[in-house]
N, C-alpha and C positions, 0 to 999 in steps of 0.2 A: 504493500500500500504506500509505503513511505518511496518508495522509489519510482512508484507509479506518477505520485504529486512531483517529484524531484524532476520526472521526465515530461511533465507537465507546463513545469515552471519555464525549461531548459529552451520549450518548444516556442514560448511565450515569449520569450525574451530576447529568441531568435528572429521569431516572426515581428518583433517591434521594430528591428532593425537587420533588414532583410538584405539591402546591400552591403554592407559590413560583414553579415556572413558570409553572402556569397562569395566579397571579396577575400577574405579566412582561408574560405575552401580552396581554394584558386591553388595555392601550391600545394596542397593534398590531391586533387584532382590528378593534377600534371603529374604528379610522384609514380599516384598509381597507375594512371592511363599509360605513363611510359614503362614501366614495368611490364604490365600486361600485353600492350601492344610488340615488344621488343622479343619476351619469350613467345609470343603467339606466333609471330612470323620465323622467330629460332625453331620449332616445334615442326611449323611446317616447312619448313626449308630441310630440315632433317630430315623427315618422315620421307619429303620428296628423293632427295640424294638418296636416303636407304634403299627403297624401292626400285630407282633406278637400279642400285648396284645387286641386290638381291636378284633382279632379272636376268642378272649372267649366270647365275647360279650359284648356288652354296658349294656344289662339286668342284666349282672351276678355280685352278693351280694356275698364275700368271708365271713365263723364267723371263726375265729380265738379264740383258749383258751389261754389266754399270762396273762405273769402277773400280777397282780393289782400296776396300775398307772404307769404303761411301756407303751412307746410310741413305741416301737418296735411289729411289726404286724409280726404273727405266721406266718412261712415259711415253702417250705417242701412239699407241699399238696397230692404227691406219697407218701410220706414218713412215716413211722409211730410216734408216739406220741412223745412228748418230745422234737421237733423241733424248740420251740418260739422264734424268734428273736436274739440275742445275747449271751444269759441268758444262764447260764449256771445248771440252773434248772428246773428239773424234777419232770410233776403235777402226782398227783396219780391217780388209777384209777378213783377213784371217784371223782376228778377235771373234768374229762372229759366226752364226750357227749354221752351217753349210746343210741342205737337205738329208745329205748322208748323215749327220751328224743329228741329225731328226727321227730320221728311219730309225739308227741305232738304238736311239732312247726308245722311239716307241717299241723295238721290238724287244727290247730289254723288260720292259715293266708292260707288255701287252697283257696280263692278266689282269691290269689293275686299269688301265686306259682304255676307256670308249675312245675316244678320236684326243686329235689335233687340230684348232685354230689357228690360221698362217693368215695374217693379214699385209696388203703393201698401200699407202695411197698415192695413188699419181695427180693429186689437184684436182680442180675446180674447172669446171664444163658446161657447155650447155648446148641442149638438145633443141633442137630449133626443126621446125617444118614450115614456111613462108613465117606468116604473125604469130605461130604456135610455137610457144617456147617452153622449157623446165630446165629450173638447176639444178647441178648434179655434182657430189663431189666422186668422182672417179677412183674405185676400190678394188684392185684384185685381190680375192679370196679363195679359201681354197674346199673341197667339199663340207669341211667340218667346220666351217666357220657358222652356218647356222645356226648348227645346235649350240654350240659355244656363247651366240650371242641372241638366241631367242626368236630367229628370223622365221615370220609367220606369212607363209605362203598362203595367197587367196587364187593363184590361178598357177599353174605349170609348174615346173620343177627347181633344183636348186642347181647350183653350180655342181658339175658331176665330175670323176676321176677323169673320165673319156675327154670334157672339155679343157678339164687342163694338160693332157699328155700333148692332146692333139694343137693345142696352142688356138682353140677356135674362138671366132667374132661372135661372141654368144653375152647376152647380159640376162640380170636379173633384176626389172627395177621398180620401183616404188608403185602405187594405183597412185598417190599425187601425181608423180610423170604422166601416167596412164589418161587419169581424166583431164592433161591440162593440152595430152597430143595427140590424143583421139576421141572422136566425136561418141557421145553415148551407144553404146553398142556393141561397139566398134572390138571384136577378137585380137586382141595384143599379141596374143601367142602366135609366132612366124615373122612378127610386122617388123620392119628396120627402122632401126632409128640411125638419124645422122648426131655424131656428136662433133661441135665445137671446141677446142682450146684454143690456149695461143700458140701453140707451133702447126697443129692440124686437124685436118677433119676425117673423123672414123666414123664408117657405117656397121653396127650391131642388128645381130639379130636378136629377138626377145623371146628366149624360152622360159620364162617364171615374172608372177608379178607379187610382190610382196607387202604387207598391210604396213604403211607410215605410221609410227608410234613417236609422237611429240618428244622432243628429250626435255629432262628439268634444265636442261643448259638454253634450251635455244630459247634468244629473245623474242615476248611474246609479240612485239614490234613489227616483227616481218610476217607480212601479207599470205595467206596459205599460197596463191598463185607463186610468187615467189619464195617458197619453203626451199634450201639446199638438200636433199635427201641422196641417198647414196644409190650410185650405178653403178653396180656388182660387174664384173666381170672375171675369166679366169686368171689366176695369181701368176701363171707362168705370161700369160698378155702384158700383164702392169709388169713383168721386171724383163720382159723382151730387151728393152731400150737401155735399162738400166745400168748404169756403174758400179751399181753392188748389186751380187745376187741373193748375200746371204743374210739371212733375220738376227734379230737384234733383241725378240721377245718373240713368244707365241705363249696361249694359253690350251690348257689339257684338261681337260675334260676327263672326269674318273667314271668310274662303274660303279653302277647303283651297289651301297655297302660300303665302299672303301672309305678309311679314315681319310677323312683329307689334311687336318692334319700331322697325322705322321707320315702321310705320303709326300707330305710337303718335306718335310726334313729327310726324308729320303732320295726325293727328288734333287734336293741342296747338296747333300753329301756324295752321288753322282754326278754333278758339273764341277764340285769342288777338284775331285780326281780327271775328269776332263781338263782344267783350269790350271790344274796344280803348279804345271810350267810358266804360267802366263805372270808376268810381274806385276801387270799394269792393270787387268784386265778379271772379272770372275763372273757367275751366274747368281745372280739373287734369285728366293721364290719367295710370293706371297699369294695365302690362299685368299679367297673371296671374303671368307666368314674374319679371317682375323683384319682383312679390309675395314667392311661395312663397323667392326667394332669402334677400331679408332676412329674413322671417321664420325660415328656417332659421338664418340667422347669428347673429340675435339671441335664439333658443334654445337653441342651441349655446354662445354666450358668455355666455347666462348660467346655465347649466348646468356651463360651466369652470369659474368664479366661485365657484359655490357649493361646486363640489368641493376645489378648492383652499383653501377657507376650513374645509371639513370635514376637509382632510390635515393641516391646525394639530395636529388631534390625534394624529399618528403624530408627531410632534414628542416629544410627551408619553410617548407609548410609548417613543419612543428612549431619553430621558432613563432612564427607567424600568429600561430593557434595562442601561443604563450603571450604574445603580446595584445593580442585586443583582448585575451581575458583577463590580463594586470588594468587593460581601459576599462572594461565592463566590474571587474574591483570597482575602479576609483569611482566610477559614473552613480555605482549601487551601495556607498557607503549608508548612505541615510538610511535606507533598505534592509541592507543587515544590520544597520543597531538596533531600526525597530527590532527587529527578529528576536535577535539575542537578549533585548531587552522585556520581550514577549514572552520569554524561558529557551527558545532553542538553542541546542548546544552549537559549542564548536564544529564536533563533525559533524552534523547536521549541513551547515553551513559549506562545510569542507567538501561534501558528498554532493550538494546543491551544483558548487562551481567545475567539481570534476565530471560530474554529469552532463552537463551542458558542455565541455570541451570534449568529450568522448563522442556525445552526439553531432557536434559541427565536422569533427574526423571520418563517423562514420555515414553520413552525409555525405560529405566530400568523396569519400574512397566509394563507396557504391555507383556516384555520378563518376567516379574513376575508371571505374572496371568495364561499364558500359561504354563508355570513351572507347576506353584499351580496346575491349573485342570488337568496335567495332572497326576503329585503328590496324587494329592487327589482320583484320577481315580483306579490309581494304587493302593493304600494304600486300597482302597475300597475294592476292587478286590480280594486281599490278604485275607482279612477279610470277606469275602463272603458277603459284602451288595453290594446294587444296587448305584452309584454313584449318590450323587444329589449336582451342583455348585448352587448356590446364588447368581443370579443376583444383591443384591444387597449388599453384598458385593463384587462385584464386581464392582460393581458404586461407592460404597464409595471408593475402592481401586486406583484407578483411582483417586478421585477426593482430596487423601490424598498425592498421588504424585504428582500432581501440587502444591499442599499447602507445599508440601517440598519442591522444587523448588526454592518457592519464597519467600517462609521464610529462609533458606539456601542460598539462591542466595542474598539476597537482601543486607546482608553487605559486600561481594566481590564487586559489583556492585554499590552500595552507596560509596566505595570505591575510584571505577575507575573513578564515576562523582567529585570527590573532586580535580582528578588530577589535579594541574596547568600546562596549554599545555606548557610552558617555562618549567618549570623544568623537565615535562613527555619528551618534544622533546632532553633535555641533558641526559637522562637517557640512560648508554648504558649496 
């Protein structure tokens, strides 16, 4: 009952002066709208990158050529050689993993290996028929790259053993390509495409078309007509021309069962003895699963980071909160001596003022958190991930605005119970 009046009082006092609260709240709002908005869009920037990388699979073992006693793991994996990490060094051919030197491994551990992913990229193209155009970034792959990377066939086949011995003009490419160079209807499968670069023009034929899946990377900016998606073709085509032949990474692919990772340190301790002669030179491996971990952890930590540098400002709030309750003191001197001079006690009085700084915080933080998700919805949106809030930071948020309240409230209010009702009643 007594708390019920106190929140009565609290409410009444607020509502007399209505902008002076709002203005109160002002840095509470901000405190917690940036908190909320900052981990909501951490949350979902997370969740997005996991999912991407989950997509490759939890089986999949990347080997990487980097350099001896660099903790930096070989990047790039469209890419051609010479990619590693930071480094601004380039292995030589014979640093890197020659076909033979492929076969070997697979046939060494072919119990435990489904396939091999060989990726090469040769740039940026485009497919053009009169005003009909698609971008394309240009990929020789090899049959296992599929499965390796989740490629979801809606019409014809994959790149096969036969297209790459045989060195054929055969691609695999997007239904973006598909609806933006052939009219509805229209059978892909047989149909040539002319490709574009800057040094030449190549004509493919199209045996497979494969479903476009948005990456969390690509800017939500560019135009679906304009989307770069990738034109598959065989891996021995993209290193035709090439100055190196031999890979730099590939990713392996296990058999359903097999630990991946100890297959990973297994896999390590085989190129280590490949390697052993090399000075300069070794094979790193990382599996999927202890990927997606760190990378979870380290958007996670710094997504705390940032939060906790944006809670500085419910600091400010507090402050804030402290200060027009030491004004609302002074303004209700005559107020509380009646009181105390009426019989009520000190903490009565105490309970009175902390109550009313509890409730302007949590006011404030509620209009906060509505800010935040809707902030962090938006901010999501922009960035093309799927919004995800945190209940519990929202619980904490909530229960960090009471704790300023009353830690804020509590010397305005320690304050006003000190008053003596004789000298409070002569105050004018």
């Amino acid at each position: 009952m007594y708390l019920v009046e106190n929140i009565a009082l609290a409410l009444a006092a607020l509502k007399a002066n209505k902008m002076r609260a709002m203005l109160t709240m002002i840095g509470i709002v901000i405190g917690i709208a940036s908190v909320i908005a900052i981990v909501s869009i951490g949350n979902s920037l997370t969740a997005s990158i996991t999912t991407t990388m989950e997509s490759m699979g939890a089986n999949s073992i990347i080997v990487s050529i980097r350099e001896r006693g660099s903790n930096e793991f070989g990047v790039g994996g469209g890419g051609p050689p010479g990619m590693a990490g930071a480094s601004a060094a380039v292995p030589e051919e014979s640093d890197l993993l020659s076909d033979e030197d492929i076969e070997t491994f697979m046939a060494r551990f072919s119990d435990r290996i489904e396939t091999i992913s060989l990726s090469y990229g040769i740039g940026s193209a485009k497919a053009q028929e009169g005003r009909l155009y698609a971008n394309v970034s240009l990929t020789g792959v090899n049959a296992g790259y599929a499965k390796a990377n989740n490629v979801e066939l809606v019409a014809g086949r994959f790149m096969a053993e036969k297209d790459i011995k045989a060195v054929k003009k055969v691609a695999v490419v997007s239904d973006r390509l598909v609806s933006n160079m052939f009219t509805a209807g229209t059978d892909p499968l047989g149909q040539e495409v002319k490709i574009y670069s800057s040094d030449s023009i190549e004509t493919y034929t199209i045996v497979g078309v494969y479903k476009y899946e948005a990456s969390a990377f690509m800017p939500s900016s560019v135009s679906e007509k304009d989307t770069i998606t990738n034109f598959f073709l065989p891996i021995s085509l993209a290193k035709q021309d090439a100055a190196t032949k031999n890979y730099q990474m590939f990713t392996v692919i296990t058999k359903t069962g097999v630990d991946a990772a100890l297959f990973t340190e297994e896999i390590e301790n085989y190129f280590a003895k490949v390697y052993e002669n090399n000075t300069k030179w070794e094979a790193g491996t990382m599996n999927m699963e202890s990927a997606i971990s760190n990378m979870t952890s380290m958007l996670s930590t710094v997504s705390i980071a940032v939060a906790i540098i944006a809670a500085i400002s419910l600091l400010v709030g507090g402050i804030g909160v402290m200060n027009i309750m030491l004004v609302s003191v002074t303004e209700r001197t005559r107020e509380i001596g009646t009181r105390k001079a009426l019989g009520a006690r000190s903490s009565y009085i105490k309970a009175q003022f902390i109550v009313e700084s509890v409730i302007i915080c949590v006011i404030g933080g509620i209009i906060g958190i509505i800010m935040g998700l809707l902030i962090g919805a938006l901010g999501a949106s922009l960035l093309g991930f799927p919004a995800i809030a945190s209940p519990a930071i929202i619980a904490i948020s909530v229960s960090v605005t009471v704790l300023i309240g009353i830690f804020f409230g509590y010397y305005p209010a320690n304050r006003a119970a000190k008053l003596d009702p004789i000298e409070a009643l002569r105050y004018e």
